[in-house]
C-alpha positions as CSV (number, residue, x, y, z in Angstrom):
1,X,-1.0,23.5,-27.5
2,X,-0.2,22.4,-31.2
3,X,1.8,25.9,-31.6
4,X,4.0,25.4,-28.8
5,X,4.6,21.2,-29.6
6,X,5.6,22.9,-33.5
7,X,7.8,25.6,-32.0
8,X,9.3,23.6,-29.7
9,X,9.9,21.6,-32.6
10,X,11.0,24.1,-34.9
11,X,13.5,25.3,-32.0
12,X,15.1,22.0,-31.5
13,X,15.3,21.1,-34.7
14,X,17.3,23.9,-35.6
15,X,19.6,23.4,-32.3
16,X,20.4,20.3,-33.8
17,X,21.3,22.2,-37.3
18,X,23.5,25.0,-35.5
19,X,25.5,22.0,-33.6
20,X,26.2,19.5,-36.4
21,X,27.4,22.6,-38.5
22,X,30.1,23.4,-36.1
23,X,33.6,21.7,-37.1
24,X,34.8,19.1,-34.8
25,X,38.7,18.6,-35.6
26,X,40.6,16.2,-33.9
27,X,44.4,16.7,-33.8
28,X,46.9,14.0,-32.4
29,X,50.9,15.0,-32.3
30,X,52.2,11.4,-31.6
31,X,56.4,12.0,-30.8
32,X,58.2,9.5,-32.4
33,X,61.9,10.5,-31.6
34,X,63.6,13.3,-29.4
35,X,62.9,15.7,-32.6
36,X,60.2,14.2,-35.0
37,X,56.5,14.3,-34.1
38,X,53.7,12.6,-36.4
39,X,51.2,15.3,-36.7
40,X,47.3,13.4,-37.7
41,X,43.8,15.5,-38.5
42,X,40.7,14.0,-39.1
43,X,37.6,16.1,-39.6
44,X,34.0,15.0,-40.2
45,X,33.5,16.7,-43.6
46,X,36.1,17.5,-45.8
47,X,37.6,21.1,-45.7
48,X,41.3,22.9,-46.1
49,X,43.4,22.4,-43.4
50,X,45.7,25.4,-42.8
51,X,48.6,24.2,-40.3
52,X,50.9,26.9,-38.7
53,X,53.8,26.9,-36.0
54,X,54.4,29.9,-33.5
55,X,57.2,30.4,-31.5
56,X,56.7,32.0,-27.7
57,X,57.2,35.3,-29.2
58,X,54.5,34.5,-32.0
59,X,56.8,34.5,-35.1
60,X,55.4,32.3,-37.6
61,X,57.9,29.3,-38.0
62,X,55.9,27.1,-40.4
63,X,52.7,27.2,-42.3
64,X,51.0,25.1,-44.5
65,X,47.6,25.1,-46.1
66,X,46.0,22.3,-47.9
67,X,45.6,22.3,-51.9
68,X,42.0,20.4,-52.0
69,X,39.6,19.7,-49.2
70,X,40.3,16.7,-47.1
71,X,38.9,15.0,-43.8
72,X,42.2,13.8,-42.8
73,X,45.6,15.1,-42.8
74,X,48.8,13.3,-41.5
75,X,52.4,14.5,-40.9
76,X,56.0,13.7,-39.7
77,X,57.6,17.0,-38.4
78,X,60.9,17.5,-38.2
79,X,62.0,20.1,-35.0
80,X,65.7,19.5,-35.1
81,X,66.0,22.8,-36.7
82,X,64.3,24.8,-33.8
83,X,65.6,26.4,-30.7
84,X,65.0,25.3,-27.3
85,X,61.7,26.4,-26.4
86,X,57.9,26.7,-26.1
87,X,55.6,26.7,-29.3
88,X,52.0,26.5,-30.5
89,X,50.9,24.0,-33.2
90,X,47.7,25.8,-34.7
91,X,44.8,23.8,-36.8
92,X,42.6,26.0,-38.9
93,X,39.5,24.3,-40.3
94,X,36.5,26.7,-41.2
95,X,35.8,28.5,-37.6
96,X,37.2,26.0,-35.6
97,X,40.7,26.1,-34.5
98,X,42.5,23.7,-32.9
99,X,45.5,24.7,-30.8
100,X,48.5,22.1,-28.9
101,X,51.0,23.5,-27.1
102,X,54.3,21.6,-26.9
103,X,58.5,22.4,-25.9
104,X,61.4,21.4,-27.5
105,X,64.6,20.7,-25.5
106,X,67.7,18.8,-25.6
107,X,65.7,16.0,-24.1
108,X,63.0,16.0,-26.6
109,X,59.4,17.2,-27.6
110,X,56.8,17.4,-24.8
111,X,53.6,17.7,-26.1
112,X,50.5,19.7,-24.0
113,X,46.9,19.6,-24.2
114,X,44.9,20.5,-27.0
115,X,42.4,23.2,-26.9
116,X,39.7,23.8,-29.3
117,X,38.4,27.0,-30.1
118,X,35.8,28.7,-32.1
119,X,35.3,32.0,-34.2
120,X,32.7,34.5,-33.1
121,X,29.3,34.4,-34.7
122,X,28.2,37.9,-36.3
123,X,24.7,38.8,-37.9
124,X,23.7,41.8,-39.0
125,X,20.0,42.2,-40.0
126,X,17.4,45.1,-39.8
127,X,20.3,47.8,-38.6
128,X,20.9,44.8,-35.2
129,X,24.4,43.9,-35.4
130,X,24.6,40.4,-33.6
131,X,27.5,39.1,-31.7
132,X,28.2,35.6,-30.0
133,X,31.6,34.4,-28.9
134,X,32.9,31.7,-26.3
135,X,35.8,33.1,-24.5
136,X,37.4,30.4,-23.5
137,X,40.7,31.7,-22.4
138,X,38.7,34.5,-20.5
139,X,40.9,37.3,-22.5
140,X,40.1,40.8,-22.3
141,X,37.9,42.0,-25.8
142,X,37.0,44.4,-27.6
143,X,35.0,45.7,-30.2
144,X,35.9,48.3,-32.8
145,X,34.0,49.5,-35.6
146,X,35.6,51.2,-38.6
147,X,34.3,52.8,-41.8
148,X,36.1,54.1,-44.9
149,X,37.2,57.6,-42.8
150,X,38.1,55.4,-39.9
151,X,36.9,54.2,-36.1
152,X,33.1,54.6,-35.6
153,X,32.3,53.0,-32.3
154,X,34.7,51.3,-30.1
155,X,33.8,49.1,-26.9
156,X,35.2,47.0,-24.2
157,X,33.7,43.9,-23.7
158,X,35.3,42.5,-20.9
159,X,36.4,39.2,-19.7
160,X,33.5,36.7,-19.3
161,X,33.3,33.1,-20.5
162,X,29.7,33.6,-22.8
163,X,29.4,36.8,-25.1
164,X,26.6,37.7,-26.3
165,X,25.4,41.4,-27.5
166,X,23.3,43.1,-30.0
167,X,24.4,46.9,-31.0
168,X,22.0,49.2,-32.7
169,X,23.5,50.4,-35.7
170,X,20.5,52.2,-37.0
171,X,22.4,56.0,-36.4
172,X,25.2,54.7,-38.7
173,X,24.9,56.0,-42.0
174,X,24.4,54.3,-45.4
175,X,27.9,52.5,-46.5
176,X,30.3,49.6,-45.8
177,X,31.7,49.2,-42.3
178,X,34.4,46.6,-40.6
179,X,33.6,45.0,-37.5
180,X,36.5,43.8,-35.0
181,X,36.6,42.0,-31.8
182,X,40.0,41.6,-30.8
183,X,41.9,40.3,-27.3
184,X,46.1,40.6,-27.3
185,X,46.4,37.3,-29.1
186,X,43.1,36.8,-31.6
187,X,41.3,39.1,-34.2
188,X,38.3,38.6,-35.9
189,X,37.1,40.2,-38.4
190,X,33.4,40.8,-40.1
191,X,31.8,43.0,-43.2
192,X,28.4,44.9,-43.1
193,X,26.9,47.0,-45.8
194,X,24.3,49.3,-44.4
């Protein structure tokens, strides 16, 4: 009985590790006139901020990255210079990225939701490759993996809301290989050495 009390134990304990290590952003874009927006961040621990602005077409319009880690941020943006149109404001901090949708138009900035969103988690141990993603946006994946001559192994995943999958990579041979999982819009990226 005291084995399973410590385990349980052990288990919740490092729950409670996994989810206070997880970035929780906030991002507020306040409109203060038909073309300026205050832009505020404020994380719990400081990190760089990398800020970036995507037109509909996903051209990069503006991108910044913080010079020193920070736990808050705050802007005044200026859209007076960009077409009529739907964009995404994009907050990178760590694994965590926070994404608000807004328009511009003749009769000012609407702002949308924000969404948060979170990287993939990959381990690789004892020839297991690991793999755990939330799919929030439900997008079709895929996993590719490449060495130095090119693809080795390429799989759809599919569509569904909780990933998780484990690929036996003992066959591989000795040497560095890439890991993607990619969807139309995202790509992440990880690095095993065998």
């Amino acid at each position: 009985m005291k084995t399973i009390k410590l385990a349980l134990a052990a288990v919740v304990i490092g729950m409670a590790t996994v989810a206070t290590a997880v970035e929780k952003p906030k991002m507020n874009v306040i409109p203060i006139s038909n073309e300026r927006a205050i832009v505020s961040v404020l994380n719990e621990n400081p990190a760089y901020f990398e800020v970036s602005i995507l037109a509909e077409n996903g051209d990069l319009v503006y991108y910044k990255q913080t010079s020193n880690p920070t736990t808050d941020y705050k802007q005044i943006y200026d859209f007076k210079n960009l077409a009529d149109g739907k964009y995404a404001l994009n907050l990178k901090v760590n694994d965590t990225r926070v994404i608000n949708d807004f328009e511009v138009s003749r009769k000012g900035i609407e702002v949308g939701e924000a969404r948060v969103r979170f990287a993939p988690y990959f381990d690789y141990k004892n020839n297991e490759l690991k793999l755990s993603y939330l799919n929030f946006d439900k997008e079709s994946l895929n996993l590719t993996i490449y060495n130095n001559n090119g693809l080795v192994y390429e799989s759809r995943i599919g569509r569904d809301f909780n990933i998780t999958k484990g690929y036996d990579l003992s066959r591989l041979e000795s040497g560095s290989y890439r890991v993607t999982l990619s969807s139309f819009s995202n790509e992440y990226q990880f690095d095993l050495v065998k």
